[in-house]
N, C-alpha and C positions, 0 to 999 in steps of 0.2 A: 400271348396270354398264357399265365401258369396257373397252374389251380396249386393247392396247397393243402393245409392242415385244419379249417376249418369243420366239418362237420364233428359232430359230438362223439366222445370217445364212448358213451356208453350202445349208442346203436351204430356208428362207422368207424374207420379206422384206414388209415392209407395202407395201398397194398403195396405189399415191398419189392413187387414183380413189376410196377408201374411201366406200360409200356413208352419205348420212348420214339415219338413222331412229329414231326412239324407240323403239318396240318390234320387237321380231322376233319373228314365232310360228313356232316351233318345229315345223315338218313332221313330225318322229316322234314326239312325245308332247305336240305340241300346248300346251306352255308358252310364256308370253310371257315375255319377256327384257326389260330396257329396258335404255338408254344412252344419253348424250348424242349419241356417234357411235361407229358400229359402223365397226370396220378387219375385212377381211379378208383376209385372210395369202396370197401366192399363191407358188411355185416363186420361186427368185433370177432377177432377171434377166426377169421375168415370165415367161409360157405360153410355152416352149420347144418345142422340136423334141421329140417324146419318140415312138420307136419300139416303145415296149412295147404291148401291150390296152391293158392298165390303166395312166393316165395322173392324178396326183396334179393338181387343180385349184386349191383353196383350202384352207385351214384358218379355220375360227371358233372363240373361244374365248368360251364361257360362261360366265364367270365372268372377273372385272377380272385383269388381268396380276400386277399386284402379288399377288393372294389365289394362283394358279398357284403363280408364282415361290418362293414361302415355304411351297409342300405338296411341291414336285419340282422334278427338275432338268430345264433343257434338253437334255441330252445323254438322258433316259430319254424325254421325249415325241418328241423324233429318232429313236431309235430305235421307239417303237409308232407311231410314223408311216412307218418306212421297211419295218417288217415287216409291218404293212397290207397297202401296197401289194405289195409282194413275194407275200403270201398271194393277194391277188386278183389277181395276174397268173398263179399256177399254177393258180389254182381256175378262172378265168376263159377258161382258155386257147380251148378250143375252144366258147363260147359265140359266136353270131351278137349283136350289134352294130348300132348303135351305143346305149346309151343311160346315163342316170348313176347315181352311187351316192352316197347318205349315208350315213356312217357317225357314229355316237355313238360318244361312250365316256364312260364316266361309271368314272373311278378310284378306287377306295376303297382301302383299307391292305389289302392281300392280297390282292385280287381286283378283276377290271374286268366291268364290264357292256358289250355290245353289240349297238347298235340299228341296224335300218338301213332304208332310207327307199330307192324308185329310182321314176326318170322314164323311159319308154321299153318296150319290150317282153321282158319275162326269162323265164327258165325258174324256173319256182319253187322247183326240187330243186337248180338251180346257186345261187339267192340261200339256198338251206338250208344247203350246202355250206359256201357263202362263210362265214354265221354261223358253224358248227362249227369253221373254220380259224380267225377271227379271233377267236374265243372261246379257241381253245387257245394262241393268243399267252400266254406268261406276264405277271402282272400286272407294273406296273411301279410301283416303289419311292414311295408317298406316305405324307403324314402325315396328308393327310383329304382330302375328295371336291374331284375335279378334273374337270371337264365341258369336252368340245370334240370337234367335230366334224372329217370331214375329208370331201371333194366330189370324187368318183373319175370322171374320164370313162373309158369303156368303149367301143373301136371295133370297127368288124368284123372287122378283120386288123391286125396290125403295120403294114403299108405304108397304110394308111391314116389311122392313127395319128398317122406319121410326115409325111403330107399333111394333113392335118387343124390339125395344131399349125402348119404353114408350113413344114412342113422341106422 
């Protein structure tokens, strides 16, 4: 499996450092993946200044770009990746910091699953939360299952956030 150049040029961008690995095993459920070379997807422009908690890292997709491309559009994984984030910056507000987040999502025809994965020390009622928010995202428009993850970092405060990216 490859992934490739699908996500939108205006919120990702392939990174040119792509590391290269046969398999990946899968942190949340523990499946192994293979590919010739794994791209991961990060912010345009790379890791930018970002002032919010909740700062968008990378995207991986799960499945070849071409299989993606031909179940959804880019404009509908734009948007469940920008109300992600959006969700876990409200959910996330007042939790202490700093540590990551995985998020799954696994898309079917009317409905999405979501898993998630963290490095770091959380509150367990906040990472519950967080599920219920990005669970009540409405699902988004496919014709069969779509797998990809997205790599959320999570800081103490906004101003650190914002020192943290290099701003």
């Amino acid at each position: 499996m490859q992934t490739g150049r699908l996500l939108p040029r205006r919120l990702l961008t392939v990174a040119l450092d792509a590391t290269t690995e046969e398999t990946y095993l899968n942190p949340i459920d523990g499946s192994a993946h293979t590919a010739e070379r794994w791209e991961t997807y990060e912010p345009q422009g790379g890791r930018r200044t970002c002032a919010e908690k909740v700062c968008l890292e990378s995207v991986r997709l799960l499945q070849e770009d071409s299989v993606i491309a031909s179940r959804t559009s880019v404009d509908a994984l734009t948007g469940l990746i920008e109300a992600s984030v959006s969700s876990a910056n409200r959910v996330l507000a007042t939790q202490t910091g700093p540590f990551q987040l995985l998020v799954q999502y696994t898309c079917e025809p009317g409905k999405q699953a979501v898993e998630l994965a963290y490095q770091g020390e959380v509150d367990e009622a906040a990472l519950q939360s967080l599920h219920e928010a990005l669970s009540a995202i409405p699902p988004i428009a496919v014709s069969d299952t779509v797998s990809f993850q997205i790599s959320l970092r999570v800081a103490n405060t906004s101003a650190e956030a914002a020192e943290d990216s290099g701003g």
